[in-house]
N, C-alpha and C positions, 0 to 999 in steps of 0.2 A: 184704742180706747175711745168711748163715748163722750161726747161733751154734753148729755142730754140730763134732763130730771124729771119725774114725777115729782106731783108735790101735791099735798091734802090738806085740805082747811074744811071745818064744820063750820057752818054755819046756822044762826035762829032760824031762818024765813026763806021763802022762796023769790020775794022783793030781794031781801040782800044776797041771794046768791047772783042771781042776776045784777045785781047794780055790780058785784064784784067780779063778775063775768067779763060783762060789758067792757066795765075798765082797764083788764086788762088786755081784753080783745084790740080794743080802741088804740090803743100805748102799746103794741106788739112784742108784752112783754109776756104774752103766750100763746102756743097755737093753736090750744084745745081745751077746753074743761068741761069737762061731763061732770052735769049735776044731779047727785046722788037722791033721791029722795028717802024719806020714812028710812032712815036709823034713829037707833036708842044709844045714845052714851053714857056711861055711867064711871064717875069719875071723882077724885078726891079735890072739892074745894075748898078752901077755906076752915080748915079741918074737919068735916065731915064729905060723907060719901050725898052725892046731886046726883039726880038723872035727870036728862032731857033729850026733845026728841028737836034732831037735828037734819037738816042734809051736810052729804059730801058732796065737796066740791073735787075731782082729780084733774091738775094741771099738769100738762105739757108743755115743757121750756127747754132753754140753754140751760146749764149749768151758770155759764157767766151772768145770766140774767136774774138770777135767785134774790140777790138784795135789793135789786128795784122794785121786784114781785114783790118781797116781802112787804116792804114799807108800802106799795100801794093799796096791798090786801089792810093793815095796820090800820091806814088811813081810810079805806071804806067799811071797816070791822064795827060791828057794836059792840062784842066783847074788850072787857079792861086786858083778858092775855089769849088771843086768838090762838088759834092751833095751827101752824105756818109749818109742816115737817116737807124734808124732799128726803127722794131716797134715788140712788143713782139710776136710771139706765143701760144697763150692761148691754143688752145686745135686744135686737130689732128687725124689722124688715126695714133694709137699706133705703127702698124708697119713701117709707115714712119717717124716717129719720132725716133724711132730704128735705120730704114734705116739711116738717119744724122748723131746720134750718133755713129754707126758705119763707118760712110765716113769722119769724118774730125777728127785731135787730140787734 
């Protein structure tokens, strides 16, 4: 079994994908994130239905590493409830799954 995760967060701007990039690059609490640009979300807040146009961010990590990620996406977020999902890993090419494990602690 994998100890790995994708994980996806939207963000407003391309400044904060980057500042959130960054940080977690820097604090090697990921070893990849490809940032998405020009999506539309469309979503229920505050009792009605918002659109806006966002990017994704897709992160690569540990599994063990998801609540560090979390709170430091939290803490670089402008959103009041960021969007912070992972979904497991099941299988891979072995030496990028290495690669991971060797890129974050």
């Amino acid at each position: 079994m994998y100890n790995f995760v994708v994980v996806f967060v939207t963000v407003k701007s391309k400044r904060e994908a980057e500042k959130i990039t960054a940080s977690l690059l820097n604090k090697k609490l990921a070893a990849c994130v490809n940032i998405v640009p020009r999506i539309e979300s469309v979503y229920w807040w505050k009792g009605k239905v918002e659109r806006a146009k966002e990017l994704l961010l897709i992160i690569k990590t540990k599994k063990s590493l998801f609540k560090k990620l979390t709170r430091e996406i939290i803490k670089n977020h402008s959103y009041e409830v960021p969007e912070v999902i992972s979904l497991p890993i099941t299988g891979g090419n072995d030496r990028y799954l290495k690669w991971i494990e060797e890129s974050v602690r």
